[in-house]
Backbone as a chain_set.jsonl record, in Angstrom:
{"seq": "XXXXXXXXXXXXXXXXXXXXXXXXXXXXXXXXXXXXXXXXXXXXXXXXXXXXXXXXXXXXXXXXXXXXXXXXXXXXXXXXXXXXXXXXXXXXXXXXXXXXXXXXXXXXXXXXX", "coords": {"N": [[-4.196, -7.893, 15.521], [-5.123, -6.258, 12.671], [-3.655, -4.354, 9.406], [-4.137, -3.024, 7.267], [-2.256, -0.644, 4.584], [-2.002, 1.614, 2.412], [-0.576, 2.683, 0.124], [1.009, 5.074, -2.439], [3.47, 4.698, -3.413], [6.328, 2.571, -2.589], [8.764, 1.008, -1.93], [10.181, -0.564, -4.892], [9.835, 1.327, -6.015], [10.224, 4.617, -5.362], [9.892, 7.892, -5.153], [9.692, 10.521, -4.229], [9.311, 11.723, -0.807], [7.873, 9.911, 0.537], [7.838, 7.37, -0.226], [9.832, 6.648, 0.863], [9.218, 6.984, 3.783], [7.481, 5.339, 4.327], [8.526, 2.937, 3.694], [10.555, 2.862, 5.787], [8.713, 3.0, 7.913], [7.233, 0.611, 7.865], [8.957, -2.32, 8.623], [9.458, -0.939, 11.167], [7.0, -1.217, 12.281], [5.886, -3.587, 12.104], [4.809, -6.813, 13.17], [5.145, -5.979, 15.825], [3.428, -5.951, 19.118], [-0.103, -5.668, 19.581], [-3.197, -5.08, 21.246], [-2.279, -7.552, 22.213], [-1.609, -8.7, 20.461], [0.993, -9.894, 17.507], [1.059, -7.319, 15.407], [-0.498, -7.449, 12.183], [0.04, -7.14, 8.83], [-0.8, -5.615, 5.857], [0.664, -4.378, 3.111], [-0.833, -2.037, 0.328], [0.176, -1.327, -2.994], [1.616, 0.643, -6.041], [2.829, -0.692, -8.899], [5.098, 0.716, -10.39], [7.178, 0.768, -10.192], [8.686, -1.896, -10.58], [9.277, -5.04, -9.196], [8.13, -7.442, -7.396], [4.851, -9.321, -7.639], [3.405, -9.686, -5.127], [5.109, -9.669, -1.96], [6.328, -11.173, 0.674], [7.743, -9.964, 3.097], [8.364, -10.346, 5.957], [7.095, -12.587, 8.418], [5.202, -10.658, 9.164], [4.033, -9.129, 7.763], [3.122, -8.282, 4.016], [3.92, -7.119, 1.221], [1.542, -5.649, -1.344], [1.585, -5.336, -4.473], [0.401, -3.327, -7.098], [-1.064, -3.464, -10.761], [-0.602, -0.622, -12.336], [-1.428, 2.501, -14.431], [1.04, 5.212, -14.532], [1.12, 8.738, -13.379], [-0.273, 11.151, -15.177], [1.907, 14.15, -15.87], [0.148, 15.91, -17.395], [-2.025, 16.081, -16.973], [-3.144, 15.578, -13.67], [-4.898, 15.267, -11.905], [-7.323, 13.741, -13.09], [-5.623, 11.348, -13.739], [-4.94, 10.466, -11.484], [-7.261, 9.563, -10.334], [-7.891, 8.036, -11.935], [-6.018, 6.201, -11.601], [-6.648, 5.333, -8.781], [-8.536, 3.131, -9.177], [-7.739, 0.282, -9.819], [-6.042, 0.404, -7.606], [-8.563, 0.531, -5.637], [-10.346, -1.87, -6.687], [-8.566, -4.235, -6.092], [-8.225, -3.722, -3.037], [-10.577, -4.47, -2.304], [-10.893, -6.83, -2.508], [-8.772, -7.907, -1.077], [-9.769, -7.15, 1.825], [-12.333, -9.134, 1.49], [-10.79, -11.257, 2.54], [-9.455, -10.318, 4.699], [-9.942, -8.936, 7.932], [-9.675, -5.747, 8.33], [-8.537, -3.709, 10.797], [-7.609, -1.369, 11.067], [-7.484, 1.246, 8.318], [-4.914, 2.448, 6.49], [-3.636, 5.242, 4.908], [-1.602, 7.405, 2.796], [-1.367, 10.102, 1.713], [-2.95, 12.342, -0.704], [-2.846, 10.695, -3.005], [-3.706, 8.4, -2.855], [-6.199, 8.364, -1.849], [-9.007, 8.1, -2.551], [-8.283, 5.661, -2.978]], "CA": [[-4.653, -6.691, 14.845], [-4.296, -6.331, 10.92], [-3.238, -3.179, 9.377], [-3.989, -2.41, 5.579], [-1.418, 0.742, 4.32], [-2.151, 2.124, 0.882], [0.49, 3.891, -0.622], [1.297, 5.267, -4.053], [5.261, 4.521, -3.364], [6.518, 1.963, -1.853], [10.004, 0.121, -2.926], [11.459, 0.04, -5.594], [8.966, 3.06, -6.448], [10.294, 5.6, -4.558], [9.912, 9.119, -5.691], [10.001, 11.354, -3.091], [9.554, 10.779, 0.795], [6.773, 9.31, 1.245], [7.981, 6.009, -0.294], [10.851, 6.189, 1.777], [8.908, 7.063, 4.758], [6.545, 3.968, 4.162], [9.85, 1.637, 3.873], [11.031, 3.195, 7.027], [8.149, 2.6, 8.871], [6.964, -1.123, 8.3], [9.699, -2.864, 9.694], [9.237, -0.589, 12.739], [5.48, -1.997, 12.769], [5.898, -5.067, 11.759], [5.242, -8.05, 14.086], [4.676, -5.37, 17.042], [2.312, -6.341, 19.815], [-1.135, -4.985, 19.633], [-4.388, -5.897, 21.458], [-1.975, -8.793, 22.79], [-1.228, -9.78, 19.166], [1.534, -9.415, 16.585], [0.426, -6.617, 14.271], [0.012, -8.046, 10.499], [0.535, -5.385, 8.175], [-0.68, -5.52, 4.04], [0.813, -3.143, 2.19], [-1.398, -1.644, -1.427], [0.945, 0.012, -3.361], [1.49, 0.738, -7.471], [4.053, -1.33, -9.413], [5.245, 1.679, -11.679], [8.76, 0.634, -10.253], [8.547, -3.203, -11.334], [9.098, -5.638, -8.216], [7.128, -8.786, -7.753], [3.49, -8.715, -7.874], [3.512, -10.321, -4.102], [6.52, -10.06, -1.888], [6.439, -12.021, 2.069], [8.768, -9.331, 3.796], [8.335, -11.538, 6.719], [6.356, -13.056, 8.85], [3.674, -10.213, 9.713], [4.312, -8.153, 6.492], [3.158, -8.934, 2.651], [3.567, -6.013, 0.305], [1.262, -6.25, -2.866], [2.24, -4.261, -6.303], [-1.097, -3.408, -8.282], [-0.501, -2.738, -11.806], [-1.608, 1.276, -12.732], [-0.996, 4.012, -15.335], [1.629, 6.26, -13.922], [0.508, 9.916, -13.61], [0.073, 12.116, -16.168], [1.329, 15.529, -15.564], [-0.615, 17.237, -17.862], [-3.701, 15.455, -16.055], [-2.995, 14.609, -12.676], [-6.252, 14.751, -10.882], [-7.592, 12.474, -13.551], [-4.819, 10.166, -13.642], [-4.814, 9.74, -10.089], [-8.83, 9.027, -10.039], [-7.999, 6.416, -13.052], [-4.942, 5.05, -10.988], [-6.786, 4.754, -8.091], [-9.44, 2.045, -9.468], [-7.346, -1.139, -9.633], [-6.076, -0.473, -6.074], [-9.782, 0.049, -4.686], [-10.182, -3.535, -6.702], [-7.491, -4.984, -5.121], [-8.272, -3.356, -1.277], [-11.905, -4.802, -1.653], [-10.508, -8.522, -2.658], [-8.048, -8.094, 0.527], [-10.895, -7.189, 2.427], [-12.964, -10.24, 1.703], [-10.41, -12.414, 3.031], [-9.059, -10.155, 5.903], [-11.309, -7.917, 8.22], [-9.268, -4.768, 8.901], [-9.022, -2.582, 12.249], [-7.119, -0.195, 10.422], [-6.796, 1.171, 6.967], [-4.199, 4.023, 6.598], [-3.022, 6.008, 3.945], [-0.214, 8.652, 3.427], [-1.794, 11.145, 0.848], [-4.312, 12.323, -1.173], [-2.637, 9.965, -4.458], [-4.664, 6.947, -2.593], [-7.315, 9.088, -0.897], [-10.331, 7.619, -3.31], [-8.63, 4.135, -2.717]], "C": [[-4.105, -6.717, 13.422], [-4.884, -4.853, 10.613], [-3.406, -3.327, 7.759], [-3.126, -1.24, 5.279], [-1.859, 0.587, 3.027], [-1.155, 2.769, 0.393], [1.186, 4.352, -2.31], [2.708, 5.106, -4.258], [5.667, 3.834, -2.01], [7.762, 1.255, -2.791], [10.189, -0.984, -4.047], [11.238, 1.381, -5.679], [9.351, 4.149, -5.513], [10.609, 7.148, -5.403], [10.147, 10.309, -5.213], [10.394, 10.429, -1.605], [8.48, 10.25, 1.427], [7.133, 8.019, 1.018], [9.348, 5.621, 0.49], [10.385, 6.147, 3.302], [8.134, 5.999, 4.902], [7.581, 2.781, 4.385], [10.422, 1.389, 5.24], [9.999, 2.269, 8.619], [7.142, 0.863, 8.87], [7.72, -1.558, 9.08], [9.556, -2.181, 11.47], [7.554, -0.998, 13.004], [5.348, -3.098, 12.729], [5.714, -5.837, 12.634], [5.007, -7.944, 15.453], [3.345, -5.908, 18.08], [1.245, -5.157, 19.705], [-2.138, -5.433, 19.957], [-3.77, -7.555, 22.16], [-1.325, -9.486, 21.8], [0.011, -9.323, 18.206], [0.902, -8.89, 15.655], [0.52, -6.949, 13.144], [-0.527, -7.22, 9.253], [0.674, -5.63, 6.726], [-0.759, -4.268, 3.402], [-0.059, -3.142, 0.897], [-0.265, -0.898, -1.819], [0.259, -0.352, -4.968], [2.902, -0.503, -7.768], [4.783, -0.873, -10.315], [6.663, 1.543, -10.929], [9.418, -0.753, -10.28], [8.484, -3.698, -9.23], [7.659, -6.399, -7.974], [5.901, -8.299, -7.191], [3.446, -8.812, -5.76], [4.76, -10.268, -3.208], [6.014, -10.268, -0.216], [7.652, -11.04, 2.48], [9.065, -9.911, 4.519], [7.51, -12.272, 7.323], [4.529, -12.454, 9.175], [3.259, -9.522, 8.649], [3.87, -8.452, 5.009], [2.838, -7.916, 2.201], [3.013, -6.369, -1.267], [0.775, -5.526, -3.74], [0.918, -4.722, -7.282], [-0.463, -2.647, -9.988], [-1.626, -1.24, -12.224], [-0.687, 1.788, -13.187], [-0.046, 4.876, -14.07], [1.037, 7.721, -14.141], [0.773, 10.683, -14.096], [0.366, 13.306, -15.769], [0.783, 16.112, -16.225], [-2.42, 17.076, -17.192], [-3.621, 15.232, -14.985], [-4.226, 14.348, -11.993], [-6.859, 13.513, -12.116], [-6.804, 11.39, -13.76], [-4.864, 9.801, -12.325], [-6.255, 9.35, -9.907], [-8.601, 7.38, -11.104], [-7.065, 5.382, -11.964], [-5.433, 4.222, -9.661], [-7.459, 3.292, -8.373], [-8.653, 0.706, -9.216], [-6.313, -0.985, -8.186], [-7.338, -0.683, -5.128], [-10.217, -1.259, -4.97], [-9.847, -4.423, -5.754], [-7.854, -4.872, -3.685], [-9.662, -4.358, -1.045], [-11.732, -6.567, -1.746], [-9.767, -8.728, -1.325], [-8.845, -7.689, 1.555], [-12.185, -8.121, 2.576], [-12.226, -11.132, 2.389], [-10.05, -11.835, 4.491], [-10.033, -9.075, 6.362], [-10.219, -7.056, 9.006], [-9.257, -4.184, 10.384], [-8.45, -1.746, 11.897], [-6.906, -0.039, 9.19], [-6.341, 2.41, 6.764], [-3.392, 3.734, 5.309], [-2.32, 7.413, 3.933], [-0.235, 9.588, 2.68], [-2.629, 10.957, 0.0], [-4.384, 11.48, -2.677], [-4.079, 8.748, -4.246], [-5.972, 7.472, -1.62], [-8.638, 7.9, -0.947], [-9.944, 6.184, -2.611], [-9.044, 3.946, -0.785]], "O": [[-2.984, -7.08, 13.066], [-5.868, -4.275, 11.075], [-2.482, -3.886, 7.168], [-3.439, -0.476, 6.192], [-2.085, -0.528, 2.556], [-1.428, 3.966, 0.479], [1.812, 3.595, -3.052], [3.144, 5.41, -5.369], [5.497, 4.21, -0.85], [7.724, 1.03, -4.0], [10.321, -2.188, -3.827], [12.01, 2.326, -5.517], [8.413, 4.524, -4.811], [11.551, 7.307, -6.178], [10.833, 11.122, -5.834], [11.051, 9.437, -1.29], [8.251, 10.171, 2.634], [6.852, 7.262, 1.947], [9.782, 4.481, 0.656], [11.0, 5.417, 4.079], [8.187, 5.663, 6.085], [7.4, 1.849, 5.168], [10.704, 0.314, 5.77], [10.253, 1.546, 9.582], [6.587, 0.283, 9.803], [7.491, -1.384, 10.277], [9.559, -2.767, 12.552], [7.121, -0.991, 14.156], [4.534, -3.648, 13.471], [6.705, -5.745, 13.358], [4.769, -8.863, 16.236], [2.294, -6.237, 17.53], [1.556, -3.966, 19.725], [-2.498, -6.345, 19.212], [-4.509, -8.475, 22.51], [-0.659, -10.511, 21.951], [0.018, -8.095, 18.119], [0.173, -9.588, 14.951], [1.67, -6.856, 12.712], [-1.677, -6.818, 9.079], [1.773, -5.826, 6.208], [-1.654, -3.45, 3.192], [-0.082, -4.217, 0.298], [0.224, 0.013, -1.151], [-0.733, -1.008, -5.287], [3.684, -0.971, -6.941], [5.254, -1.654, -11.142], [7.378, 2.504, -11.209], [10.621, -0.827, -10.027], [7.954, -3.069, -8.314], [6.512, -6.058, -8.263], [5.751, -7.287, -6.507], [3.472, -7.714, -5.204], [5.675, -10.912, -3.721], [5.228, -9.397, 0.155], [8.727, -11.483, 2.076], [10.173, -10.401, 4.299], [6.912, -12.895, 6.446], [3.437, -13.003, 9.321], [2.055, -9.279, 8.567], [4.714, -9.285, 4.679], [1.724, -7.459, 2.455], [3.601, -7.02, -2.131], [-0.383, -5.111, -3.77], [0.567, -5.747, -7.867], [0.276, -1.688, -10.211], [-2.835, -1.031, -12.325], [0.489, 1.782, -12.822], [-0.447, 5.084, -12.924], [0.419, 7.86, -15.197], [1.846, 11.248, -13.884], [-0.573, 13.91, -15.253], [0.715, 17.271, -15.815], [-3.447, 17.746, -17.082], [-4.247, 14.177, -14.89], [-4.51, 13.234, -11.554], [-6.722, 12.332, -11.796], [-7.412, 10.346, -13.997], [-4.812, 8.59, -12.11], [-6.311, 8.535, -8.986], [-8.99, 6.217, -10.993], [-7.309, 4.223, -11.629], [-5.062, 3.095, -9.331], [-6.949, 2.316, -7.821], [-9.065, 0.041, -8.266], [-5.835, -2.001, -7.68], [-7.434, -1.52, -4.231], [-10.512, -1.988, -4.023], [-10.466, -5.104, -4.936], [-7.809, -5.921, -3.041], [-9.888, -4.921, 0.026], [-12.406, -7.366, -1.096], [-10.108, -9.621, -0.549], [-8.291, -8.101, 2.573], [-12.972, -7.995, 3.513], [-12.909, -11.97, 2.977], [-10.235, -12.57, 5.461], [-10.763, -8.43, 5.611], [-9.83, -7.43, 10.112], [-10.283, -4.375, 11.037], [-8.776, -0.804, 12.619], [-6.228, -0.9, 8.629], [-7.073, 3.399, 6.808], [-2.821, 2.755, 4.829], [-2.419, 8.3, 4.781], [0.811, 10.237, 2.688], [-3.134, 9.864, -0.259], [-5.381, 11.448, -3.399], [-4.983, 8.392, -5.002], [-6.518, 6.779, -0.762], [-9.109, 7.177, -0.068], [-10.737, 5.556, -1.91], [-9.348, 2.846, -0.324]]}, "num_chains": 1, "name": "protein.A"}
């Protein structure tokens, strides 16, 4: 089973608790049996807290840092419609190579993506 996550915070980026709650919960998915199979689990995030474009957590895991505008507060709904674009890019390139059974997201930052 393969698992897409989207998330607008994910480590280093952590801002609140959602990027801690995202950190939290890979490793507890990671690698897990599902359907018979180890679950393999690609993180989307932003890279507005640097960390390599690509990173191999481990074996079932590969988190991968899109570059995007951080959000304006005096704009946020349009910054978050601009920010989403280069992760729906990105989701539809990781979607040619892998064919999903799940794609979950953890608020409405990555809704669009």
């Amino acid at each position: 089973m393969r698992l897409l996550m989207i998330s607008w915070e994910y480590p280093p980026y952590v801002v609140g608790g959602m990027g801690k709650h995202v950190a939290e919960m890979i490793p507890a998915l990671s690698g897990r049996e599902a359907d018979g199979e180890p679950l393999q689990i690609d993180v989307l995030t932003t890279n507005l807290g640097g960390g390599t474009a690509i990173e191999e957590l481990d074996d079932y895991t590969t988190i991968h840092r899109v570059e995007t505008l951080p959000l304006d507060p005096m704009d946020p709904y349009n910054s978050v419609v601009e920010g989403n674009r280069p992760l729906i890019d990105y989701a539809r390139k990781l979607a040619e190579k892998h064919a999903y059974d799940l794609i979950h997201i953890h608020d409405w930052l990555v809704g669009e993506a």
